[in-house]
C-alpha positions in Angstrom: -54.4 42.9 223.7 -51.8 45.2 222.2 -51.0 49.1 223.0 -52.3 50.1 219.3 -50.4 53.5 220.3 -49.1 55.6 217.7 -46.0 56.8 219.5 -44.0 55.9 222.6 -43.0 58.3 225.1 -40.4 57.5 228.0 -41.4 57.1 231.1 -44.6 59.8 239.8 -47.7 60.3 247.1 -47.6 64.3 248.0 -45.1 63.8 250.7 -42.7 62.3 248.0 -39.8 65.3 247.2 -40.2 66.2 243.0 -37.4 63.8 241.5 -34.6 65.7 239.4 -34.1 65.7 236.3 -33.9 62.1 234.4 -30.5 61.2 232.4 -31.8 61.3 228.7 -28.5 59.6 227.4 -29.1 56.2 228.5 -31.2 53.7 228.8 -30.1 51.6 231.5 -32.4 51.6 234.9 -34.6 53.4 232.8 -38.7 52.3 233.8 -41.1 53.5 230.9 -44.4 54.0 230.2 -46.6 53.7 226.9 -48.8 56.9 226.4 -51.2 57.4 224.0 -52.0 60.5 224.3 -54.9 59.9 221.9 -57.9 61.0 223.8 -60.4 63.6 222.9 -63.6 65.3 223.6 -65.5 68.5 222.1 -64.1 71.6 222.0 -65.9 75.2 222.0 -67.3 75.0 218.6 -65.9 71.8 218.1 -67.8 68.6 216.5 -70.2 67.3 219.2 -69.4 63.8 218.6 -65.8 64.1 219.3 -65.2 61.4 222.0 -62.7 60.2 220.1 -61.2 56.7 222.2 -63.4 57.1 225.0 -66.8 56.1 223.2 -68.2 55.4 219.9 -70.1 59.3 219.7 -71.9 60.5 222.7 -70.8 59.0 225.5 -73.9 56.5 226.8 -73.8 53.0 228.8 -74.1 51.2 225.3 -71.4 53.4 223.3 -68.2 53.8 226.1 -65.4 52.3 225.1 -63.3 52.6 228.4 -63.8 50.4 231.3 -62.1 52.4 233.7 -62.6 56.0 234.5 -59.7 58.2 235.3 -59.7 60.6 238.3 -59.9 64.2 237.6 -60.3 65.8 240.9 -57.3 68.2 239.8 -58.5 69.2 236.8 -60.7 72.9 236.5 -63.6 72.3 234.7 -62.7 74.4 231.9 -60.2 72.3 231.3 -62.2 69.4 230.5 -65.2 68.0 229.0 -68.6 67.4 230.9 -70.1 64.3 229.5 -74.0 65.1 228.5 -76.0 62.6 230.4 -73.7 61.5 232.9 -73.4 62.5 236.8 -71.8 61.4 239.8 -73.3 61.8 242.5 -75.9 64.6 240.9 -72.8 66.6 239.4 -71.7 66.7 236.0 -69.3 63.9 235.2 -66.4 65.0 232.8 -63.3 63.6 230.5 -60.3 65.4 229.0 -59.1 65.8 225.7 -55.1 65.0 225.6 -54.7 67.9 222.8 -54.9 70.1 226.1 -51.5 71.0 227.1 -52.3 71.7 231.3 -53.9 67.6 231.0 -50.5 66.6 229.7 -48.3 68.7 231.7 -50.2 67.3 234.8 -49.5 63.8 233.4 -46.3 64.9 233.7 -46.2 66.5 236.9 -47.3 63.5 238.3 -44.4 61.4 236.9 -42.1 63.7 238.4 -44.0 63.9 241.7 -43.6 59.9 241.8 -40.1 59.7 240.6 -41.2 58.3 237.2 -38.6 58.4 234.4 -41.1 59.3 231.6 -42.9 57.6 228.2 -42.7 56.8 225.0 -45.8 59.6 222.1 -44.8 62.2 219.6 -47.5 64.8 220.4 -46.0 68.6 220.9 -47.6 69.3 223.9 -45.3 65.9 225.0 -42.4 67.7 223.9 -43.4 70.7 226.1 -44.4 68.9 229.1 -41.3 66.8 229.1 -39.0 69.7 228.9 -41.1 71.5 232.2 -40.9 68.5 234.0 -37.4 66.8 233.3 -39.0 63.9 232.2 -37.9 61.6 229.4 -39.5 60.5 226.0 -38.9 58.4 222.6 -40.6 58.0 219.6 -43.0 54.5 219.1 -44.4 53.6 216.3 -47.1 51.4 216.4 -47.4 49.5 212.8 -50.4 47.7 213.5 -53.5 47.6 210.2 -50.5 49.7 208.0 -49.9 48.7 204.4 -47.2 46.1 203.0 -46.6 48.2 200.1 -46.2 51.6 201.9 -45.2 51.0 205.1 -41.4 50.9 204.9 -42.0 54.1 203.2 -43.8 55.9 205.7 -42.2 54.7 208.7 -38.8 56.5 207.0 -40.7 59.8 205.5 -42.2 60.2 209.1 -38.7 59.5 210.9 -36.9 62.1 208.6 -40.1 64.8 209.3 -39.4 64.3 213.0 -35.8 65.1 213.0 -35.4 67.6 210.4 -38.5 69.2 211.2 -40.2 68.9 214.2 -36.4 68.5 215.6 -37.6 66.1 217.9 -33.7 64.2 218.8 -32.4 67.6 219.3 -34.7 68.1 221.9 -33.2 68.1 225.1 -35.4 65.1 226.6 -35.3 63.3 224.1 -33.7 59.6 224.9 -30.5 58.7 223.5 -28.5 55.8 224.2 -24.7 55.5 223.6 -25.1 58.5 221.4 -27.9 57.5 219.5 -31.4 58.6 219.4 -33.8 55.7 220.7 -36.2 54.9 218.6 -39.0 52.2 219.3 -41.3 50.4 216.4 -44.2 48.1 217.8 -45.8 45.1 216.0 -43.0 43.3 213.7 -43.5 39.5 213.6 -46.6 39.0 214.8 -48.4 36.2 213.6 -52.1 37.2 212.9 -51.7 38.7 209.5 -53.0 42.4 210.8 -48.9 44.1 211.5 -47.2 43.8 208.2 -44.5 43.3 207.2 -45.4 39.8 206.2 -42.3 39.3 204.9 -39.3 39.2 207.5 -36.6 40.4 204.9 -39.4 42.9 204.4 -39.0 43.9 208.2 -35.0 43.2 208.1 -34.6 46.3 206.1 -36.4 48.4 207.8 -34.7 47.7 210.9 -31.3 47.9 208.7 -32.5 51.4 207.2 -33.1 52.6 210.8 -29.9 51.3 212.4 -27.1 51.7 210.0 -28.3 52.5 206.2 -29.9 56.0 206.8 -28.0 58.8 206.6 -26.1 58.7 210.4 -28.2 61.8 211.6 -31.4 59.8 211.7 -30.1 56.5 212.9 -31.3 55.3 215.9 -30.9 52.6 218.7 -33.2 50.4 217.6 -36.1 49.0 220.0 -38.4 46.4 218.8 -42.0 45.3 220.0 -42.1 41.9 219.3 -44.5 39.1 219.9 -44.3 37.6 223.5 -43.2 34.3 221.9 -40.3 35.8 219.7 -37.5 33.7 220.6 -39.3 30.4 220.0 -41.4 31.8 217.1 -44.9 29.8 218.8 -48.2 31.2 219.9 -48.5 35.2 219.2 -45.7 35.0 216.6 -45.2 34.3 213.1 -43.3 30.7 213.0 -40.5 31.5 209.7 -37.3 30.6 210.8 -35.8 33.9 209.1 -37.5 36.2 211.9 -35.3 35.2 214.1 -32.3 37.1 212.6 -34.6 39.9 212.3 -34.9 40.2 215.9 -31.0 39.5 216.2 -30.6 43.1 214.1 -32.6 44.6 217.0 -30.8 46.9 219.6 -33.2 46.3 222.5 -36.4 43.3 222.3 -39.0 44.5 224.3 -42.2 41.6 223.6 -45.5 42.2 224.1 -47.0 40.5 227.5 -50.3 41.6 227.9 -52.8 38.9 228.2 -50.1 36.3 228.4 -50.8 35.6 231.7 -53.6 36.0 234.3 -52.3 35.9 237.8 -49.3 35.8 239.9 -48.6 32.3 239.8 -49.0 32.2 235.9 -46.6 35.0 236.3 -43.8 33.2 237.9 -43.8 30.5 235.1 -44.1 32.9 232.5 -40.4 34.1 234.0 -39.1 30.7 234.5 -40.6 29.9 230.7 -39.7 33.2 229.1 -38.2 36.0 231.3 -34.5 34.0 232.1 -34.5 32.4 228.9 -35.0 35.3 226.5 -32.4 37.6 228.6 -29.9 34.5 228.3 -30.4 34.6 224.6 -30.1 38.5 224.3 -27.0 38.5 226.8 -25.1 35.9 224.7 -25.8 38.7 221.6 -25.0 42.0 223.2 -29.0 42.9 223.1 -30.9 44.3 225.6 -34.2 43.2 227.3 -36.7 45.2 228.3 -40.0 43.2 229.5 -43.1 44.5 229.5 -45.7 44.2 232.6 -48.9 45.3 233.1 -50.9 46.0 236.3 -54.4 44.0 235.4 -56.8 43.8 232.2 -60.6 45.0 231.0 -62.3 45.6 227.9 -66.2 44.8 228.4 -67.4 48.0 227.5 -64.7 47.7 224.3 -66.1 44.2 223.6 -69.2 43.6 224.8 -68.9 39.7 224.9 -65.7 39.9 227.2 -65.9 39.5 231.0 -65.8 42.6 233.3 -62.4 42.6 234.8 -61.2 40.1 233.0 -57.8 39.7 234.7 -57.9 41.3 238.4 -55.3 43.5 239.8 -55.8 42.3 243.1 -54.9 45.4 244.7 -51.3 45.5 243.0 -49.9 42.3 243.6 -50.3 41.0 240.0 -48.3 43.6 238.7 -45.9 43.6 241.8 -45.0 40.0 241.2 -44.0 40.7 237.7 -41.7 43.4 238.6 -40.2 41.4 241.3 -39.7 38.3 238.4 -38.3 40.6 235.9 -35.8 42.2 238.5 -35.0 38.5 240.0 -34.5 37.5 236.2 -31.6 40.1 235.5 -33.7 42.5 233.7 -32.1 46.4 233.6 -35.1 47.8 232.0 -38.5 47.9 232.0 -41.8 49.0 230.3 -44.8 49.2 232.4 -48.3 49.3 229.8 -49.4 51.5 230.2 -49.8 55.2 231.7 -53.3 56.1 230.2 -54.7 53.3 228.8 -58.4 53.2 229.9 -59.7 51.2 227.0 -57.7 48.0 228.3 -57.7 49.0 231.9 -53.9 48.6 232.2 -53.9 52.6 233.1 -51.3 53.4 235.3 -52.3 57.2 236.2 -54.9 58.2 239.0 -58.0 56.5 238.4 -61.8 56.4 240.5 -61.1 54.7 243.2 -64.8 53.7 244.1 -68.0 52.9 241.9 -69.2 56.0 243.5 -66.4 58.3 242.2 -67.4 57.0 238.5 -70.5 58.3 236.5 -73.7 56.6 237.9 -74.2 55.4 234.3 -72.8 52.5 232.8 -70.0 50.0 233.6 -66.9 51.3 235.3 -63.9 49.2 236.7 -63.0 51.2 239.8 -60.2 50.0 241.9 -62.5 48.5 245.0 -63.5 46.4 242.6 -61.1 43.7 243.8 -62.6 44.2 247.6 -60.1 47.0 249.1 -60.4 50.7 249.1 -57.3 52.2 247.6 -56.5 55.6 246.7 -56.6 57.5 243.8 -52.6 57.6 243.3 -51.8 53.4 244.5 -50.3 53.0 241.1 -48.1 55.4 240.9 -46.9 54.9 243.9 -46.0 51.3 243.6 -44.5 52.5 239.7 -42.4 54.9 241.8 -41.3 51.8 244.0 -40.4 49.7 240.9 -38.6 52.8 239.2 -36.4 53.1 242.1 -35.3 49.6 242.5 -34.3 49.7 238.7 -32.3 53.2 239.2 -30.3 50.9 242.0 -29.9 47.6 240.3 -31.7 46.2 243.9 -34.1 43.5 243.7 -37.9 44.1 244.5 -39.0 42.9 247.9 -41.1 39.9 247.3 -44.6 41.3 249.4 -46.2 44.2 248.2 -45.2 47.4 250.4 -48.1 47.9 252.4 -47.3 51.8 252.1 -45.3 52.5 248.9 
């Protein structure tokens, strides 16, 4: 259960006014997405197996790799892809390729439409969408299955292509924070063996290189995607003493979450356990937190031997009580996994909201499934709600609005 994302972007009800622009120098009060950005589908002339993230070829009951399917009622056709095989209700059922720049700017429009600071991906039409949207975004890498020997390497070659390059800092919604470009790397001290480096005075320098050693143009604030257990070194992460000085060099600890807990009252322990400890820690170092929550979690059709809907979302209250935790902990920011992700079913972005809106074929997680109609947009709305208590510093009422 990990965003396997290669990139981070920064973090939208009709009757809601657009939000203005976001602040791109700071990251305080700022609520952020992960967006992967990494779906595809056939092109004209393209390879007719290109379903690249949503299934393993051809999209079929036994080859999907997405539980949930995402709602594309305004999408034109010729924007997207119509699955062969698959109907809804008689008419051709269809997916989108994220290389399409209207799919992303529409991502995008919606964050603005529900007051939604932006996410953290490195694709172009990103950039562009961003910049029509005045939404904000950061670089994350995602280091998960890289090699030992190389990856320190690439991690800087990549960094110093972005900014001299693809000029991605000097972009004008690009996130800064106290003059810095913010800079995000996922997966460092783990403890499976699969998100190298192994070594933590491996992982010290590259956080070092990043911070202070590279030249001062590519130097960054420094956010880290750490193991939920970082501070205590149990569990998810590795248990060497020395990575705890490696996550002291960090600017901003934001630990991986998903899957750590199941339901709302798992939730509240996981704060009393975790959340108010590890901002303590961070406070008494001049660190920042920024938690990470998650609105529910599938992967049956990813791994066929896992249950369907493996941790509900209960129409919204598990990942309401988790914003109202983190708030009542102290926390200033947040990450909320994640905007698009359908192979996890953490998506964030309008989704079916019955069986019947989903193809006829196959699994799908719709959101009745938890026994309550709810519209296409619920999610957003409730992200807008938690965005704007963060912009005010207020805490989260403790019951879900029953209108966000």
């Amino acid at each position: 259960m990990h965003p396997r994302c290669a990139a981070l972007v920064l973090l939208t009800c009709a009757a809601l006014p657009a939000a203005g622009p976001v602040d791109p120098s700071t990251l305080e009060g700022k609520v952020l997405f992960g967006y992967q950005g990494w779906f595809d589908c056939p092109g004209p002339g393209g390879n007719p197996n290109n379903w690249s993230h949503w299934s393993r070829g051809i999209p079929r009951p036994d080859t999907l790799v997405i539980d949930m399917y995402p709602d594309l009622s305004e999408f034109a056709p010729a924007d997207l892809c119509a699955i062969p095989g698959m109907s809804i209700s008689g008419k051709p059922a269809y997916l989108f390729s994220a290389r399409t720049p209207r799919i992303v700017l529409r991502h995008f429009e919606w964050m603005r439409e529900y007051g939604l600071d932006g996410v953290l991906a490195v694709l172009r039409n990103v950039m562009a969408a961003a910049a029509a949207t005045g939404r904000v975004f950061a670089i994350e890498y995602d280091i998960s299955g890289g090699r030992e020997d190389t990856l320190a390497r690439q991690l800087r070659d990549d960094w110093i292509y972005l900014v001299d390059t693809v000029k991605v800092t000097a972009h004008p919604n690009y996130l800064h924070h106290n003059g810095k470009p913010v800079l995000s790397v996922w997966g460092m001290g783990l403890g499976d063996g699969k998100h190298p480096p192994a070594s933590p005075e491996a992982a010290a320098q590259i956080v070092r290189w990043f911070r202070s050693g590279a030249e001062p143009r590519y130097r960054v604030v420094y956010i880290g995607g750490t193991p939920s257990r970082w501070r205590t070194r149990t569990a998810d992460a590795a248990p060497d003493p020395a990575w705890s000085d490696v996550y002291r060099m960090m600017d901003v600890v934001q630990p991986w979450t998903v899957g750590r807990y199941r339901n709302a009252e798992q939730a509240d322990a996981w704060r009393a356990s975790q959340l108010e400890p590890d901002l303590a820690e961070l406070r008494a170092h001049g660190q920042l937190y920024m938690p990470v929550i998650f609105p529910g979690f599938s992967w049956h059709n990813l791994n066929r031997d896992a249950a369907e809907n493996q941790i509900p979302r209960n129409r919204g209250e598990f990942l309401w009580r988790q914003a109202v935790n983190a708030r009542a902990a102290g926390a200033t920011l947040l990450k909320i996994a994640m905007f698009d992700e359908v192979n996890e079913s953490t998506a964030m972005f309008k989704l079916a909201p019955r069986r019947a809106d989903a193809p006829d074929e196959g699994f799908w997680l719709t959101l009745d499934a938890d026994g309550t109609t709810l519209p296409a947009d619920w999610y957003l709305r409730l992200a807008g709600e938690i965005t704007r208590a963060f912009h005010a510093g207020r805490a989260l009422p403790p019951r879900l609005p029953r209108y966000p």
